[in-house]
C-alpha positions as CSV (number, residue, x, y, z in Angstrom):
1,X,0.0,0.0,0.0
2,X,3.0,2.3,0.8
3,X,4.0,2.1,-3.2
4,X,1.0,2.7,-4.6
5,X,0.4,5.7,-2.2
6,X,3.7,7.5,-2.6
7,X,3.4,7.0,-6.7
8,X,0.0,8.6,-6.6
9,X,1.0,11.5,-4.1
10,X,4.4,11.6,-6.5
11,X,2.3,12.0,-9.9
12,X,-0.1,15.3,-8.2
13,X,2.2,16.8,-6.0
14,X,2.8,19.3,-9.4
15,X,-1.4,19.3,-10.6
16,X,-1.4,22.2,-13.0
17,X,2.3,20.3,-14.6
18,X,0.8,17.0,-14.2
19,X,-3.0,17.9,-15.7
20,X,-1.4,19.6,-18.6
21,X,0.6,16.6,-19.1
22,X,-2.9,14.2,-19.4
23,X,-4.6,16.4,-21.5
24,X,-1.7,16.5,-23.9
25,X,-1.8,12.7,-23.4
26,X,-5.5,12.9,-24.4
27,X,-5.3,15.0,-27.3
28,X,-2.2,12.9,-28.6
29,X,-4.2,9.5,-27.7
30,X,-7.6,10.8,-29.3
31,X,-5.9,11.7,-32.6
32,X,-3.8,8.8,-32.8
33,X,-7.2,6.9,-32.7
34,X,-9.1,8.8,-35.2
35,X,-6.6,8.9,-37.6
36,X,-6.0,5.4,-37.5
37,X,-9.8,4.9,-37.7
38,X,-9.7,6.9,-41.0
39,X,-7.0,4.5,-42.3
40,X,-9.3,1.6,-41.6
41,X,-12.7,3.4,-42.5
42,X,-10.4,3.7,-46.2
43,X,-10.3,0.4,-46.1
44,X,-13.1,-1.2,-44.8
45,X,-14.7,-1.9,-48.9
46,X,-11.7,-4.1,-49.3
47,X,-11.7,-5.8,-46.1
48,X,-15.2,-7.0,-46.5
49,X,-14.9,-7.9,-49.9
50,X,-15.8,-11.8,-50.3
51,X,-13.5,-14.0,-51.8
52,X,-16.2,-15.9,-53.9
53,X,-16.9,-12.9,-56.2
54,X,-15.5,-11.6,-59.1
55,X,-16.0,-8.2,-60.7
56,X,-15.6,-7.6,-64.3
57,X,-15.2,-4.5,-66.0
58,X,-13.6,-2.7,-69.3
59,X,-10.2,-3.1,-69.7
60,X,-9.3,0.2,-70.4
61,X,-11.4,2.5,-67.2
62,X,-14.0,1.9,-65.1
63,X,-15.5,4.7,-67.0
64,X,-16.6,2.5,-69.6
65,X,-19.6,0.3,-69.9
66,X,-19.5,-3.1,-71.5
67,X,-22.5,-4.8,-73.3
68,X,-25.1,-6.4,-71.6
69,X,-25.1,-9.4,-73.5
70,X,-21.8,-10.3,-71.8
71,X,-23.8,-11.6,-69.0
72,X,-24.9,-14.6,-71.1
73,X,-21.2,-15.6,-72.2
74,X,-20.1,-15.0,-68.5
75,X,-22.7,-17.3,-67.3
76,X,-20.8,-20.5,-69.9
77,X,-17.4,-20.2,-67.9
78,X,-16.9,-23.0,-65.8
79,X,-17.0,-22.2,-62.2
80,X,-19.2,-19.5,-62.0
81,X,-22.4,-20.0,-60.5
82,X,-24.0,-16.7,-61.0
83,X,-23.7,-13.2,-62.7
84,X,-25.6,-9.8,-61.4
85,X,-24.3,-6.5,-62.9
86,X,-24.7,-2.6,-62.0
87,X,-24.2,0.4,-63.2
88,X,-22.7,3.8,-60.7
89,X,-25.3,6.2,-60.8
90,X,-24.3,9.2,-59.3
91,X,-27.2,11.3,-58.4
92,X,-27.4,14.5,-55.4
93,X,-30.4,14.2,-52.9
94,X,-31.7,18.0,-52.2
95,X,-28.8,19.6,-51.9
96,X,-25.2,19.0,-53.7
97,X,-23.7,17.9,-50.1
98,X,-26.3,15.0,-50.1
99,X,-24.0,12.3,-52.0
100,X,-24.1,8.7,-51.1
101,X,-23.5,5.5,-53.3
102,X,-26.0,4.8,-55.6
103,X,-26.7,1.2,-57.8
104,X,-28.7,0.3,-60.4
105,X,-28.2,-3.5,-60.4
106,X,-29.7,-6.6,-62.0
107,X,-32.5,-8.6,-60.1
108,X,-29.7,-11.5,-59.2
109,X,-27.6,-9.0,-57.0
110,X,-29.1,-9.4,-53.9
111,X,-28.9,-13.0,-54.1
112,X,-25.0,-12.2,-54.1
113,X,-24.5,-10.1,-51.0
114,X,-25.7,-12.2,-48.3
115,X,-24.2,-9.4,-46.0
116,X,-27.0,-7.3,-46.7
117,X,-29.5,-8.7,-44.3
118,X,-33.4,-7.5,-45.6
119,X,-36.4,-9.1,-44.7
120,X,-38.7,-11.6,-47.5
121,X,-41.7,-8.9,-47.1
122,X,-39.3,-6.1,-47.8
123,X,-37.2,-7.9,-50.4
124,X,-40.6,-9.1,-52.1
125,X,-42.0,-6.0,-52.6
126,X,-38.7,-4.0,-53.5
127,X,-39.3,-6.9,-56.8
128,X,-42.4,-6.3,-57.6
129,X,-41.8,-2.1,-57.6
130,X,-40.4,-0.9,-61.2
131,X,-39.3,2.2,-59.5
132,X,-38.6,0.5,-56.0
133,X,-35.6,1.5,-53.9
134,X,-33.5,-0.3,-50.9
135,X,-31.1,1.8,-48.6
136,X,-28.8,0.7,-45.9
137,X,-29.8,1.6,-42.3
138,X,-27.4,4.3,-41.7
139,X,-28.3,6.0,-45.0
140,X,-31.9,6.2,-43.9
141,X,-31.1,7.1,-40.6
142,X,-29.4,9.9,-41.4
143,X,-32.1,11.3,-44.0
144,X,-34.8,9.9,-41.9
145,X,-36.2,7.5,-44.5
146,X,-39.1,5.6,-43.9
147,X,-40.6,2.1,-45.7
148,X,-42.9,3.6,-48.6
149,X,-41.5,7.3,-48.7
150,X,-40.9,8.9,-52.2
151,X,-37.0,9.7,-52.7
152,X,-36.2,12.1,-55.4
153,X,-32.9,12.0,-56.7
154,X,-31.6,14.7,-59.1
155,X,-28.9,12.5,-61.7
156,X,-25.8,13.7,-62.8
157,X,-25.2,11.0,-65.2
158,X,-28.1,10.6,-66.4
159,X,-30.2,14.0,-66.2
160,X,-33.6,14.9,-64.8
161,X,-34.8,13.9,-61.5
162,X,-35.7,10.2,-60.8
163,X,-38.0,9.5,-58.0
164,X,-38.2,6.3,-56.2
165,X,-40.1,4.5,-53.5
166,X,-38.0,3.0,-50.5
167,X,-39.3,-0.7,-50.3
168,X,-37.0,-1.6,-47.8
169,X,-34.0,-0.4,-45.6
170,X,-30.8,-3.6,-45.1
171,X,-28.9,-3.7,-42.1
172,X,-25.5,-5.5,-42.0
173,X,-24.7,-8.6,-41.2
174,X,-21.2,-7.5,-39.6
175,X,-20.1,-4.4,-38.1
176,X,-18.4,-3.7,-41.0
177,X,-20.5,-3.9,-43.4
178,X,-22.4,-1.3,-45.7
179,X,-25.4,0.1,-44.6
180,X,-24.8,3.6,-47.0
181,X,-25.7,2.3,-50.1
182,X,-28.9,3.1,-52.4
183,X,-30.1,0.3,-55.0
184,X,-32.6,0.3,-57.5
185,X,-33.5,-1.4,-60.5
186,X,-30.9,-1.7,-63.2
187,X,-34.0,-2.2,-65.7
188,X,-36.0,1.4,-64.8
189,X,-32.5,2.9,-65.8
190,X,-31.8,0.8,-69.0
191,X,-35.5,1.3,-70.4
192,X,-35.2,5.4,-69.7
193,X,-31.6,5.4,-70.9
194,X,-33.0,3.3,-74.0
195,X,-36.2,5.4,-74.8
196,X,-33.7,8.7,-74.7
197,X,-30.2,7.9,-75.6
198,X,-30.6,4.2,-77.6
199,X,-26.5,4.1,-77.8
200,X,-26.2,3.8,-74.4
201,X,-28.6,1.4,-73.7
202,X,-27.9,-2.2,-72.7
203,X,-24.9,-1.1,-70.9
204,X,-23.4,-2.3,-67.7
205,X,-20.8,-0.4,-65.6
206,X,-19.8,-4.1,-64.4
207,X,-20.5,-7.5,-63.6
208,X,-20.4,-9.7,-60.7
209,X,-19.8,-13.3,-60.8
210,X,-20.1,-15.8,-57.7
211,X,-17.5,-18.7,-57.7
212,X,-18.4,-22.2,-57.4
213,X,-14.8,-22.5,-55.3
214,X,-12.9,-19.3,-54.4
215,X,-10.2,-21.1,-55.1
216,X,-10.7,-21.1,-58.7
217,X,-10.5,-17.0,-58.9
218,X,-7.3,-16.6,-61.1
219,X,-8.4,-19.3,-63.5
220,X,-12.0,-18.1,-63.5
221,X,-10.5,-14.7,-64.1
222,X,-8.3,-15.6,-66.8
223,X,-11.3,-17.2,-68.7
224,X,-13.5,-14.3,-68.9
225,X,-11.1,-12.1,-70.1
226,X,-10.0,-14.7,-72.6
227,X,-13.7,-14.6,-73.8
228,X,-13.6,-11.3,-74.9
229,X,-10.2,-10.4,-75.9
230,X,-10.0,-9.4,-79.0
231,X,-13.5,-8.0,-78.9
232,X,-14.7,-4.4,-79.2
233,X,-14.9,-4.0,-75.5
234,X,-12.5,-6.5,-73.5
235,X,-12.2,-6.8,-70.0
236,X,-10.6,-6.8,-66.9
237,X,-11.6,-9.4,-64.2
238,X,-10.1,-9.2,-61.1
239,X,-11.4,-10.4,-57.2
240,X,-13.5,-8.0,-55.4
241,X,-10.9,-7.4,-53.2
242,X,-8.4,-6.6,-55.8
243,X,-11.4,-4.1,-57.1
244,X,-11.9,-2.4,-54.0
245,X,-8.3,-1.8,-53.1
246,X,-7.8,-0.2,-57.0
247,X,-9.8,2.8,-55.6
248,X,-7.7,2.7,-52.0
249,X,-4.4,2.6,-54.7
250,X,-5.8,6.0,-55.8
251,X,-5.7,7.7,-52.3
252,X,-2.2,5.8,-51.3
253,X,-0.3,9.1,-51.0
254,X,-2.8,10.6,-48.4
255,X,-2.9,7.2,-46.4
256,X,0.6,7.2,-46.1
257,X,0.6,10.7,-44.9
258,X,-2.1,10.3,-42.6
259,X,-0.1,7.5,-41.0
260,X,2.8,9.0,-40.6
261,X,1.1,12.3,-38.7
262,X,-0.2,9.4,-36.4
263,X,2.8,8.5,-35.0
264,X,4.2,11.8,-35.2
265,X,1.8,12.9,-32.8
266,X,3.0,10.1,-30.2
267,X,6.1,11.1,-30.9
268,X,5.8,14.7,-30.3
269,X,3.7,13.8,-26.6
270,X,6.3,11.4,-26.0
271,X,9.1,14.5,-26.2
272,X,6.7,16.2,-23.8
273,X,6.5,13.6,-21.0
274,X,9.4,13.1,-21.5
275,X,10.7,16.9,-20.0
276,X,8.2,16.5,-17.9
277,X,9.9,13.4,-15.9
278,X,13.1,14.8,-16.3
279,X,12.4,17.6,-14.5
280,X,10.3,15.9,-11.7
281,X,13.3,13.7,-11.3
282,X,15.9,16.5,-11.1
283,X,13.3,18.0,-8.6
284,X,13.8,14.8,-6.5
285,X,17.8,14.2,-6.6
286,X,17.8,14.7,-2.7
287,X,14.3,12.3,-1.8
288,X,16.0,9.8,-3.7
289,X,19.5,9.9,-2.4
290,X,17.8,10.2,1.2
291,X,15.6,6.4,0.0
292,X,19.1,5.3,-0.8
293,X,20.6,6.5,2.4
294,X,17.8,4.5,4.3
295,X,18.3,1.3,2.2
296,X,16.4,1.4,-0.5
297,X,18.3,-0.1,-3.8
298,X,18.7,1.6,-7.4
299,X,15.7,-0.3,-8.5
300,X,13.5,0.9,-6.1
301,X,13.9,4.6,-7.1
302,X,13.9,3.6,-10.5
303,X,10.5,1.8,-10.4
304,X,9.4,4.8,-8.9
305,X,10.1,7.0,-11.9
306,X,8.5,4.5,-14.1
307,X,5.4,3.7,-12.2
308,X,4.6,7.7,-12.1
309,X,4.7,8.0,-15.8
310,X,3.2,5.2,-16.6
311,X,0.6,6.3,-14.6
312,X,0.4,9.5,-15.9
313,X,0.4,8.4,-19.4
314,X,-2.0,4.8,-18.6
315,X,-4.9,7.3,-17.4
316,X,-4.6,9.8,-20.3
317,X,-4.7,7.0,-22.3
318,X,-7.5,5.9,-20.9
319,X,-9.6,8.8,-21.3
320,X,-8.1,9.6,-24.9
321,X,-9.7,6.0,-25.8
322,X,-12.6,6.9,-24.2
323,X,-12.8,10.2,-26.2
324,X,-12.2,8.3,-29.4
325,X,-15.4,7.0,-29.1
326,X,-17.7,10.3,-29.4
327,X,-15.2,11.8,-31.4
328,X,-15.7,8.6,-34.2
329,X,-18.9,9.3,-34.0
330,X,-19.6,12.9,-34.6
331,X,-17.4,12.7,-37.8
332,X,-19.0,9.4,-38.9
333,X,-22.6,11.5,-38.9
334,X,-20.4,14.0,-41.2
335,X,-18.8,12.2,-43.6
336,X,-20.4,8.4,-43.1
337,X,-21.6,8.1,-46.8
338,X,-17.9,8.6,-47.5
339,X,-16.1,6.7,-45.3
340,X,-19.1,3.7,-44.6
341,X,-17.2,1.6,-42.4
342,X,-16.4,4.2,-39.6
343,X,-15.8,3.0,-36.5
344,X,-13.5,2.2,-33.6
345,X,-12.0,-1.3,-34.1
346,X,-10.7,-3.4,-31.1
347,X,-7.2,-3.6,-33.0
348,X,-7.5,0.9,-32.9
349,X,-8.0,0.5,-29.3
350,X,-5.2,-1.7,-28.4
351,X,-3.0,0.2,-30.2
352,X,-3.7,3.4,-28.6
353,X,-3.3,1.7,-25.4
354,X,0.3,0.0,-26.8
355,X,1.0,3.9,-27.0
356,X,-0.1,5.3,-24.1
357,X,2.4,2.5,-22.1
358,X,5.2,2.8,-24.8
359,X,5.2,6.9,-23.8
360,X,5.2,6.1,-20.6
361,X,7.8,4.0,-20.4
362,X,10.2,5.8,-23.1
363,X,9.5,8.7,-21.2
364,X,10.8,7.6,-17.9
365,X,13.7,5.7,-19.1
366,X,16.4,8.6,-19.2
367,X,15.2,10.0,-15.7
368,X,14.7,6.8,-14.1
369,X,18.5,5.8,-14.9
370,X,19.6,9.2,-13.9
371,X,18.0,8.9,-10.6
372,X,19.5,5.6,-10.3
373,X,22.5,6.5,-10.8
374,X,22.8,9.7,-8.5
375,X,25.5,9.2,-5.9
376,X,24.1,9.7,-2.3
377,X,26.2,12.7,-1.3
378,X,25.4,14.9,-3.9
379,X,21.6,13.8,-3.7
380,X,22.0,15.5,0.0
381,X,23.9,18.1,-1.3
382,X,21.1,19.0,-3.5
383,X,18.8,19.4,-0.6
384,X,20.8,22.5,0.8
């Protein structure tokens, strides 16, 4: 009980030095965690990708559609099982700032996305509606969208404004999942496309293909793109995974900066603690050469030292994690239909908490081995 007491009265005998020290501890702890959650937020598409789907698209950009009737010839390759295919819409709710993914997809989709959990009423009617709409529960929550409201959606793509009813709202099967996506029939688009601009009808942005045996991708792969090579419009077929990171390939640059400010900013805490418990410890040069004088060995005074700051650091760490949390999600409400998969993963946490002790630690080590180290005379010299 002695320790404990004398580390705690140790740590708050300087509060204003010590409470600066935590909340630069928080601060340091809650960006480190937010940051990191961006990384994985970036990430999150390709992480829940399933590796028994394919994706298919032209050869040259994403940009371009491929035929329709491909869907047939994809359906002959051995090992695939099914074929859906959508096309990006890219419409604006109300306002310009109201973007959020937005499918047209083929009626075999669903059936390919098991992660998207909707009920048989819902999924039943969503069918039988030409101009019936599905959302993911985060989407409608942050609109407000109920089962049977009218959702207008001005296109960009394709102009006017296309108004759909919401037959059903998905929730995730996982955490991670998507639940900030808005589908609709891929045939209401074709037939309007078709009735106003016949050359770009029968068009699909890309294809989806479920594997008979994940196993098979590369070959599976290699055989639709040997179907159409040489064609007008060949393609690229790659795992959904592979798809997914192409777009996180485009953003690499920022990624890489954004992690490297992370653990900047636990560096740049760690310099601060550091001065801190270099100058409690020079403070102390006499308390510790009079523990000596009474008995007390090097290690003694030097576990000391080290259980302050870790203290010091373990409970702003603490409440920097706890931060995290409302932090995550007030930006999550701000930018969720950018960055879907938003939110504080165990992994975040323990790392935070890995940094809170490493600064502690790192921190104490130069002024713990000072302190060891200080010959008893001149510690009792220093108290003069």
């Amino acid at each position: 009980m002695f320790v404990p007491l004398l580390v705690f009265r140790n740590a708050f005998r300087h509060k204003l030095r010590t409470t600066l020290t935590v909340v630069g501890i928080i601060v340091a702890i809650t960006a480190f965690g937010m940051l990191r959650t961006i990384v994985d937020a970036w990430y999150a598409g390709a992480n829940a990708s399933s590796s028994a789907r394919l994706v298919t698209r032209s050869s040259v950009s994403l940009v371009f559609s491929l035929p329709l009737n491909y869907a047939q010839k994809i359906r002959q390759v051995p090992g695939v099982t099914s074929v859906g295919w959508a096309n990006w819409f890219g419409g604006v709710y109300q306002t310009e700032r109201n973007f959020f993914a937005q499918f047209a997809i083929s009626p075999s989709y669903l059936d390919m996305y098991p992660e998207f959990v909707l009920s048989d009423a819902e999924r039943k009617a969503f069918v039988a509606d030409r101009v019936g709409a599905i959302a993911g529960r985060k989407l409608a929550d942050k609109f407000g969208w109920k089962v049977g409201d009218q959702i207008p959606i001005r296109g960009t793509i394709y102009p006017g404004t296309w108004t759909f009813t919401l037959r059903g709202i998905y929730e995730g099967a996982e955490e991670g999942t998507d639940t900030s996506t808005f589908f609709f029939h891929f045939d209401y688009l074709n037939e309007s496309v078709k009735r106003q601009f016949p050359r770009r009808g029968d068009q699909a942005g890309v294809f989806i293909e479920q594997l008979r045996d994940p196993d098979e991708a590369a070959a599976v792969s290699q055989a639709i793109d040997t179907t159409f090579r040489n064609s007008l419009a060949e393609t690229l077929t790659e795992t959904e995974k592979a798809f997914q990171l192409g777009f996180v390939a485009m953003s690499e640059a920022i990624l890489l900066a954004i992690q490297a400010v992370s653990y900047v900013v636990i560096v740049i805490i760690m310099a601060v603690m550091a001065n801190t418990m270099a100058m409690t410890a020079r403070e102390r040069y006499g308390e510790y050469a009079t523990f000596k004088a009474l008995g007390f060995s090097n290690g003694f005074v030097a576990m000391l030292i080290f259980a302050e700051s870790l203290g010091i650091a373990v409970l702003g760490g603490a409440l920097g994690i706890a931060f995290t949390f409302p932090m995550a999600e007030a930006f999550a409400s701000t930018v969720g239909s950018i960055l879907s998969g938003f939110h504080v993963s165990e992994e975040t946490i323990a790392m935070q908490f890995a940094a809170a002790v490493v600064i502690g630690v790192v921190a104490a080590a130069i002024p713990a081995w000072n302190a060891a180290r200080v010959r008893i005379v001149d510690g009792l010299r220093a108290i003069g």
